[in-house]
PADREN-409458 format. One line per field, with one value per residue (C-alpha): residue number from 1; residue in one letter; z, y, x. Coordinates in steps of 0.1 Angstrom, whole numbers, plus 5000, padded with zeros to 4 digits. Layout:
N
num <- (NUM_...)
residuo <- (A_...)
up <- (Z_...)
north <- (Y_...)
east <- (X_...)
% end
This chain:
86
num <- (1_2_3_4_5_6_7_8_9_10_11_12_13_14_15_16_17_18_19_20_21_22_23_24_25_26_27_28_29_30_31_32_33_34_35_36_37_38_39_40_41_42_43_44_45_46_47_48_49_50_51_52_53_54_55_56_57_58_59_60_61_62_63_64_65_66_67_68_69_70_71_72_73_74_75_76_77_78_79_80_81_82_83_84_85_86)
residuo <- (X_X_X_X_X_X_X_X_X_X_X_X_X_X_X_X_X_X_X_X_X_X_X_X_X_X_X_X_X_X_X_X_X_X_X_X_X_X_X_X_X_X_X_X_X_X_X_X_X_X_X_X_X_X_X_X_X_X_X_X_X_X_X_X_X_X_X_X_X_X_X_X_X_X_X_X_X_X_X_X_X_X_X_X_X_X)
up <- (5000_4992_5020_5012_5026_5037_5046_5065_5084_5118_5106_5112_5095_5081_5062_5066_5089_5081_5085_5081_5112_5110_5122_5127_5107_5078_5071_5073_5072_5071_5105_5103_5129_5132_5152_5152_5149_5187_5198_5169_5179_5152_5160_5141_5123_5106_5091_5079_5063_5050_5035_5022_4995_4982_4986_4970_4991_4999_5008_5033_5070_5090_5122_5137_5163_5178_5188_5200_5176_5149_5158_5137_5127_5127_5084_5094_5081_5101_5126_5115_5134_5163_5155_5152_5187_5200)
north <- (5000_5033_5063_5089_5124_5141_5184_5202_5229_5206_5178_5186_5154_5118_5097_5074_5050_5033_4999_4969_4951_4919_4914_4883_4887_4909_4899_4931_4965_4997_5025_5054_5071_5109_5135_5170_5204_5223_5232_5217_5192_5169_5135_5097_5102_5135_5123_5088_5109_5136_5103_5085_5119_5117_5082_5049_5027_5003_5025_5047_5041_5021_5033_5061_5062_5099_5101_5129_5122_5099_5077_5082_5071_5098_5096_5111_5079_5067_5035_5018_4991_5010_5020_4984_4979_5008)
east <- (5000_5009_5016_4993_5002_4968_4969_4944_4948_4941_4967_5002_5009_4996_5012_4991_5018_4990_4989_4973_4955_4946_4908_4888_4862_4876_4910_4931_4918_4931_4945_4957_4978_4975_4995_4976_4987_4990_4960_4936_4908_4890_4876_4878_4844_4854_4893_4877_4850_4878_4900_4871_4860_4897_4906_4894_4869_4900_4923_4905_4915_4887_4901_4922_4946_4955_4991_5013_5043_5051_5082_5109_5143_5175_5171_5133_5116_5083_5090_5057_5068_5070_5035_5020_5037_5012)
% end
């Protein structure tokens, strides 16, 4: 799956570190972890509803996870596994 980067004025970033979680009853689907800019408030319905107008139906995170920062390497690149850890 491809990282998608998605900007709103409430997002400081998402790339969607998404990932893939395996679920009982529907295989994998889709999270997305989000850190948001200081002092900005938006909840899970409104970003899945924001990614699902500019995303395809498969793509779209199923569930998001609110954390303060992304983990990261020193080269700047995401620690997804870190992430899945979480």
């Amino acid at each position: 799956m491809r990282s998608r980067t998605c900007s709103t004025p409430t997002i400081r970033f998402v790339k969607p570190p998404s990932s893939a979680c395996r679920t009982s009853t529907e295989g994998e689907t889709v999270h997305a972890f989000v850190a948001l800019r200081a002092g900005a408030s938006v909840t899970e319905a409104e970003l899945i509803d924001f990614c699902k107008a500019r995303m395809a139906a498969y793509k779209y995170p199923r569930a998001v996870f609110f954390v303060d920062e992304l983990p990261k390497t020193a080269s700047g690149k995401i620690l997804r596994r870190e992430l899945r850890r979480s």
